[in-house]
C-alpha positions in Angstrom: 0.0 0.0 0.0 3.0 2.5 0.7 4.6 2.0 -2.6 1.3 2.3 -4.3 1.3 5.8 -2.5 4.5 6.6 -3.0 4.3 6.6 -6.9 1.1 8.2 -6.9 2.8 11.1 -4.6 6.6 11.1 -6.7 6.9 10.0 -10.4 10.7 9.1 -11.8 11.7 11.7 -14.7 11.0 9.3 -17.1 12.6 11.8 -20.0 15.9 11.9 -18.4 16.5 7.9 -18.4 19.0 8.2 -21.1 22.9 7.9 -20.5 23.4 11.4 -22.0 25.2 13.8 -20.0 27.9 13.6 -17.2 28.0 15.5 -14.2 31.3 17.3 -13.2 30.5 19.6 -10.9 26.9 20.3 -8.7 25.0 22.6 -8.9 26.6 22.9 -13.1 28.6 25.6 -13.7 26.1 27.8 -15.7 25.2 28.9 -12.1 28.1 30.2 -11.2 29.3 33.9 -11.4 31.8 36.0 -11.9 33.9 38.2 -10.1 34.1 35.4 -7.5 35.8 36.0 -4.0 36.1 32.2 -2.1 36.0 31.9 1.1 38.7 28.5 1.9 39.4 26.6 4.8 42.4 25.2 6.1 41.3 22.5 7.6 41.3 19.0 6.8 43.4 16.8 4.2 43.1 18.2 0.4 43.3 17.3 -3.3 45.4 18.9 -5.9 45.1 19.0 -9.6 47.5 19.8 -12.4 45.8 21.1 -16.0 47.8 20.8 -18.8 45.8 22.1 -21.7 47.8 21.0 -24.6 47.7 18.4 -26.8 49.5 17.3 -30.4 46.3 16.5 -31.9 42.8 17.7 -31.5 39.9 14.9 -31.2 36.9 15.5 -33.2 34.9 14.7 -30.1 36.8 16.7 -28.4 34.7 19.6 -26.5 38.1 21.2 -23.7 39.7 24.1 -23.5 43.1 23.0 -25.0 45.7 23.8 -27.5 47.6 22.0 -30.2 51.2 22.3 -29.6 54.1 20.8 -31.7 56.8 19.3 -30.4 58.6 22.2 -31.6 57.0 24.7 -29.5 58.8 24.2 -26.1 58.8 28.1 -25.5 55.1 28.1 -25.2 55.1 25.1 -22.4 58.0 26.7 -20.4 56.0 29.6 -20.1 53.1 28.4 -19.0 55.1 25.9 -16.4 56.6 29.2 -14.9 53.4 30.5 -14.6 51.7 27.5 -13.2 54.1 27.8 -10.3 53.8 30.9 -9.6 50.1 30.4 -9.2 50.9 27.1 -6.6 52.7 29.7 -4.8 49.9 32.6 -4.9 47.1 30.4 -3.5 49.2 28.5 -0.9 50.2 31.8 0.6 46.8 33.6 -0.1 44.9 30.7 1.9 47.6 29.5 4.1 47.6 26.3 3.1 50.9 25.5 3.6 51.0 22.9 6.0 47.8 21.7 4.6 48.1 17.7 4.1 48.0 17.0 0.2 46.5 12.9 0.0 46.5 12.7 -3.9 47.7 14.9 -7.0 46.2 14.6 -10.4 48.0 16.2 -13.6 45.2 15.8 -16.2 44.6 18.1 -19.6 44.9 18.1 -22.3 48.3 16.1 -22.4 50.0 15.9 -19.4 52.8 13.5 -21.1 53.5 16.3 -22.9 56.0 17.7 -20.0 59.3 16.8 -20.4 61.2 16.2 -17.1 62.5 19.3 -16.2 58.8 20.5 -16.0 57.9 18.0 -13.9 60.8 18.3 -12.0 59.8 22.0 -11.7 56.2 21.6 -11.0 56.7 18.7 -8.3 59.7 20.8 -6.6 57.2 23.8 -6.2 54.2 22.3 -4.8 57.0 20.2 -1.9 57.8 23.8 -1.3 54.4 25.0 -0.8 52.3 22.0 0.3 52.4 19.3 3.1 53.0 16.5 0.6 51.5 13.5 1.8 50.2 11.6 -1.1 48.4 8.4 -0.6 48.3 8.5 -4.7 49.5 10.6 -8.0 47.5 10.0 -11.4 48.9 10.6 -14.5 46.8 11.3 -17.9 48.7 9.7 -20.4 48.2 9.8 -24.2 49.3 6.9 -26.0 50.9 8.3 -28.8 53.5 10.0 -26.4 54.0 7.0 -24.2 57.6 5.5 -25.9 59.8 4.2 -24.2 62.1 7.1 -23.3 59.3 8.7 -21.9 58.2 5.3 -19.7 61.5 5.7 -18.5 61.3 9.8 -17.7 58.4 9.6 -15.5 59.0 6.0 -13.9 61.7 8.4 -11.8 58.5 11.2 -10.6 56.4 8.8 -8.3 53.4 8.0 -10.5 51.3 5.4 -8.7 48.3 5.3 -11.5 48.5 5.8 -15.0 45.2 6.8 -17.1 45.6 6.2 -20.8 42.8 7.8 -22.9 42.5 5.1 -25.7 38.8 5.6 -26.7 39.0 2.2 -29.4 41.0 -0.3 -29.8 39.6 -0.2 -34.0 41.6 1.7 -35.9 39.2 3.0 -38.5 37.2 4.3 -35.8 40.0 6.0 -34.2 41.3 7.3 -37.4 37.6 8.7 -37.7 38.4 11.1 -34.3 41.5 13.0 -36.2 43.7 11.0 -33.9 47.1 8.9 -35.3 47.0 6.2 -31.9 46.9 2.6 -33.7 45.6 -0.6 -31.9 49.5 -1.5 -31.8 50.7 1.4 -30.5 48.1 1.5 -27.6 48.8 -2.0 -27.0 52.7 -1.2 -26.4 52.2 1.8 -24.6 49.8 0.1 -21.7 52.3 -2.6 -21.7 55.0 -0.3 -21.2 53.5 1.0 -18.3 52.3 -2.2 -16.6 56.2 -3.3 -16.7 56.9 -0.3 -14.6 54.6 -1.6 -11.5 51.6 1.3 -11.9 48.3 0.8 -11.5 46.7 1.5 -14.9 43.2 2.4 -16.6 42.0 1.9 -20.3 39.7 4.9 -20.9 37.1 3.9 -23.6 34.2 5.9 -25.3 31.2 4.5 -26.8 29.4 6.0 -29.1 31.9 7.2 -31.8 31.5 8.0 -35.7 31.2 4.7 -37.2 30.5 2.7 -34.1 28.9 -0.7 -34.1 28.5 -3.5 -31.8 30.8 -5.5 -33.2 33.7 -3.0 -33.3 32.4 -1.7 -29.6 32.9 -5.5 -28.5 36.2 -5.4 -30.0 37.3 -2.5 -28.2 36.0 -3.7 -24.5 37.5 -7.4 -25.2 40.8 -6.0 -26.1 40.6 -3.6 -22.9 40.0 -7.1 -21.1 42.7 -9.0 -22.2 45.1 -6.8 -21.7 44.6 -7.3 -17.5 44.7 -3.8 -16.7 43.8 -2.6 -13.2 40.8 -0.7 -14.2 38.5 -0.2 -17.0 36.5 3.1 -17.5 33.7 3.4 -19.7 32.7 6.9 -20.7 29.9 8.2 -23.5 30.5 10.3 -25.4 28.9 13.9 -25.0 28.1 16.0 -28.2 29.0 19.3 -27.0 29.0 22.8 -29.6 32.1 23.4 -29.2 33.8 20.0 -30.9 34.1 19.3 -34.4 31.3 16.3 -34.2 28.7 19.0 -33.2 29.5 20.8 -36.4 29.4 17.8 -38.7 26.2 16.6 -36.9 24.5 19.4 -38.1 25.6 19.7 -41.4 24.5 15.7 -41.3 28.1 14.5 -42.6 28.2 12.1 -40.0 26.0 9.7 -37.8 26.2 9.1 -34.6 25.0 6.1 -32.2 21.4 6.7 -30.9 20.6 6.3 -27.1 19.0 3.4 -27.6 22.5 2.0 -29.3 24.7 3.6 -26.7 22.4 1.4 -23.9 23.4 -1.5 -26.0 27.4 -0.8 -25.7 27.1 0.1 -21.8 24.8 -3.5 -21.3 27.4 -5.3 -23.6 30.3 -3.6 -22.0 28.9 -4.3 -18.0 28.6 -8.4 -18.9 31.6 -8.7 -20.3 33.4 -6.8 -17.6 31.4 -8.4 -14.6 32.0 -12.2 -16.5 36.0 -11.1 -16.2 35.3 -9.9 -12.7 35.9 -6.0 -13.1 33.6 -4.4 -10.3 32.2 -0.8 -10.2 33.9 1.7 -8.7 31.8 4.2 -9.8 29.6 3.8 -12.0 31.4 4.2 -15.1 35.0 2.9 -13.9 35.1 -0.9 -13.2 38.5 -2.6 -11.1 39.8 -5.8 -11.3 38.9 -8.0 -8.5 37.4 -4.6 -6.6 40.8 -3.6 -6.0 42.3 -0.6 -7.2 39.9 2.5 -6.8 40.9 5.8 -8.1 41.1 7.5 -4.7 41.4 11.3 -6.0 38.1 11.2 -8.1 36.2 9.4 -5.5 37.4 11.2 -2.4 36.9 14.5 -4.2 33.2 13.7 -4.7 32.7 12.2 -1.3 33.2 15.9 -0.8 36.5 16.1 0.3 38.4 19.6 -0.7 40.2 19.5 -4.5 42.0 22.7 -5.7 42.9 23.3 -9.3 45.6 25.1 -11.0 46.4 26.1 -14.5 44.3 27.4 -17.6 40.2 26.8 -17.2 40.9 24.1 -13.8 37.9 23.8 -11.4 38.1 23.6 -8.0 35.7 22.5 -5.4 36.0 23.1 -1.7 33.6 22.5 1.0 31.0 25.5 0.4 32.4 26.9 -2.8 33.1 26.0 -6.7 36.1 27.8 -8.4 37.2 28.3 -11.7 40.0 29.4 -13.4 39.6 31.8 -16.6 39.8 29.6 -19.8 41.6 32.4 -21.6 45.8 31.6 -21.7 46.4 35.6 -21.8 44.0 36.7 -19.4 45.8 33.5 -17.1 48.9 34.6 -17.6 48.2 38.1 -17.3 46.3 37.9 -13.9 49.0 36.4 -12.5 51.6 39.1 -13.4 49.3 41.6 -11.5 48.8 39.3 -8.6 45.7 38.0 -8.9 44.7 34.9 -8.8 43.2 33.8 -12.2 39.8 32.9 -11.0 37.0 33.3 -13.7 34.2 32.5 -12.0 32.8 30.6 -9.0 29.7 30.0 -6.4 29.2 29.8 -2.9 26.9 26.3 -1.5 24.5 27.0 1.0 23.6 24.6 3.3 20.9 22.8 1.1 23.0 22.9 -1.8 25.8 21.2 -0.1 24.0 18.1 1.0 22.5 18.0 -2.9 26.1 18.4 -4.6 26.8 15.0 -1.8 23.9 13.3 -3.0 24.8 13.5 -7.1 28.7 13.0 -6.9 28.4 10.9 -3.6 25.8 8.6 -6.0 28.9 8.6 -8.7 30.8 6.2 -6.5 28.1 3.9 -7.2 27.4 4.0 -2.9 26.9 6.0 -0.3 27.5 4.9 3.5 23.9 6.7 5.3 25.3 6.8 8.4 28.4 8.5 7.5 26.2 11.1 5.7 23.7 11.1 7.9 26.8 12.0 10.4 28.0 15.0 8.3 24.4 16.3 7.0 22.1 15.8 10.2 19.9 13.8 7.5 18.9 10.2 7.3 19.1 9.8 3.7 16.7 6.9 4.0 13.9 8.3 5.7 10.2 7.4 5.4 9.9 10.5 4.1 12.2 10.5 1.7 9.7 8.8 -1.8 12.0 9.6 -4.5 14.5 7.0 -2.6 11.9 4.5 -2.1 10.8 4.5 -5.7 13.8 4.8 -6.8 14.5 0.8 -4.8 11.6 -0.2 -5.8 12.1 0.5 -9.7 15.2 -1.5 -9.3 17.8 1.6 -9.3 19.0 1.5 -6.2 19.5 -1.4 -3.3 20.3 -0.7 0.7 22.7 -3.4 2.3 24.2 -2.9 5.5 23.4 0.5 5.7 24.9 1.3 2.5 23.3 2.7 -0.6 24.3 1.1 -3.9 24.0 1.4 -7.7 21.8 -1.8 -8.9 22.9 -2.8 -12.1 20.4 -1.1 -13.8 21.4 2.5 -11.6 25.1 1.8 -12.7 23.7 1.5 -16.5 21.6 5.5 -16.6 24.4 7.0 -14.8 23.6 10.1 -13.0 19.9 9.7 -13.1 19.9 8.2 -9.9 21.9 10.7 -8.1 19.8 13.5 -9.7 16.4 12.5 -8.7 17.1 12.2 -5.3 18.8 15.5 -5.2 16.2 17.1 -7.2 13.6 15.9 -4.7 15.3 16.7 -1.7 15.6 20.5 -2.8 12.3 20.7 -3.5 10.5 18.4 -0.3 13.8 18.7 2.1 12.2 14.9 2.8 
């Protein structure tokens, strides 16, 4: 009789069960302003992440803030190392941070394998200057086509514990498809080069690609399997205006896979990864055995404090979003008067705080109720609380032990799990 009730009271948004979109940051940044003034904390461990927003080769998918840089142009990178470090020293003395604990560091772009070692040297030297470095873990983004074996051997010496390489497809006609020169061969090398060196290491892939099929998705999750990485991450891919897909979408030069087809490659791609015993760790990177979860991402959106530096990086502390203009100039020029290059930003009030732990806590796939219950003052479970209910009784979600979990089927539509719950409880409060 109460579930009856419940779904005559709260009704799932039936037009957002779709895999499209991925949420970064909540609430999305098209709420947040400029001429932003953060108020920080200096309590508690924090995150750190590098941007690097370079790359050799533009994707067509491909929707960042970045820049294509040839090998050639060195002067460019120096610069914007120098600058980078002079921002690490800016907002370690502006929020007194430096005694701060520092659990993980990320350097993501863009290309991060693009530095050579005298930038890392650099950038690593500057943040053990001006942070307490105490890193339980530091992730690398690395691009395949870089990874050789002089540069497996350059950053084996920097204290990389996990490796991300951003493979997309293992089929070369659909990578070719993307602007991008990777082969199956060269990826193959690459991942093996850096499993020799003893770091934990994830296959990104992307589903939904010009020219995609089942058969050549299959291919690309198989080959991810057999090459007994750590971890596995499935992403889809977002059609956003400012990549060249959009574009040729609209001039109708090119196809893409419908939602109904990219359901297809995530139910495909979850059996095949489950049969070869790769568990969620959120719920769109899967680990072998269980094992090997990406601390930074999920502690970050457990809510724990991550700062950004460099061109366009977002930060998010515990009542406040920041981010970082995506202009180079105006970055570069901020910092020569002082300023820290913030763009734009917003403040969480209390509501809003418990909804941005609801949507990225839900990205983990789980969320311990007692422990937020703790923190918030709210038992996420409550009575009261329909969406949550109907949301169990539809087969998203599960409770065991206390714990709220991603069913199979909540793992499979993403973020629409997360959202309805947060959705409801800023409009009900439960």
């Amino acid at each position: 009789m109460q579930s009856k009730l419940q779904e005559e009271q709260v009704h799932l948004p039936q037009d957002e069960l779709h895999r499209r979109g991925f949420v970064t940051n909540y609430p999305s940044s098209r709420y947040w302003k400029s001429s932003f003034s953060p108020t920080v904390a200096a309590n508690n461990r924090l995150h750190l992440y590098i941007h690097i927003p370079y790359c050799i080769q533009r994707c067509a998918y491909c929707f960042f803030k970045i820049t294509e840089l040839a090998d050639s142009d060195q002067e460019q990178m120096d610069q914007y190392v120098d600058y980078l470090c002079r921002e690490i020293a800016m907002v370690s003395q502006a929020y007194g941070w430096q005694q701060r604990p520092v659990d993980t560091l990320y350097f993501g772009g863009g290309t991060p394998s693009l530095l050579k070692p005298h930038h890392m040297e650099k950038i690593l030297e500057q943040l053990n200057k001006h942070f307490n470095m105490t890193l339980s873990e530091f992730v690398f983004e690395v691009e395949p086509i870089t990874y050789n074996k002089s540069k497996a051997k350059q950053l084996s010496q920097f204290g990389i514990t996990r490796m991300s390489f951003g493979i997309q497809s293992f089929v070369d006609e659909i990578v070719s498809k993307t602007g991008r020169k990777d082969t199956e061969k060269m990826n193959i090398d690459a991942i093996g080069r850096a499993l020799d060196t003893g770091v934990t290491v994830n296959i990104d892939l992307l589903s939904g690609l010009e020219g995609e099929t089942m058969e050549t998705w299959r291919h690309s999750v198989e080959r991810a399997i057999s090459l007994d990485v750590h971890a596995i991450t499935v992403y889809k891919m977002e059609l956003y205006k400012n990549s060249k897909y959009f574009s040729a979408v609209r001039k109708n030069t090119i196809v893409l896979p419908s939602d109904n087809e990219e359901i297809a490659f995530m139910r495909m791609a979850m059996g095949a990864l489950k049969k070869a015993n790769y568990r969620p760790s959120t719920y769109f990177t899967f680990t072998k055995n269980g094992d090997y979860p990406q601390g930074h991402i999920i502690k970050r959106w457990r809510g724990e404090d991550t700062y950004g530096f460099g061109v366009s990086a977002f930060s998010s502390l515990e009542r406040a979003y920041i981010q970082n203009t995506s202009n180079t100039q105006t970055y570069l020029d901020k910092i020569d008067l002082g300023e820290l290059p913030i763009d734009r930003g917003m403040h969480l009030n209390s509501k809003e705080v418990i909804a941005r732990d609801i949507v990225l806590g839900m990205k983990t796939s789980q969320i311990d109720l007692s422990a937020f219950e703790h923190k918030h003052g709210i038992a996420l479970a409550s009575p009261n609380n329909e969406m949550l209910h109907l949301l169990i009784e539809k087969g998203f979600l599960t409770i065991e032990n206390n714990i709220l979990k991603l069913t199979e089927q909540g793992v499979m539509y993403g973020d629409f799990s997360g959202k309805s719950l947060a959705r409801a409880w800023l409009d009900t409060g439960y």
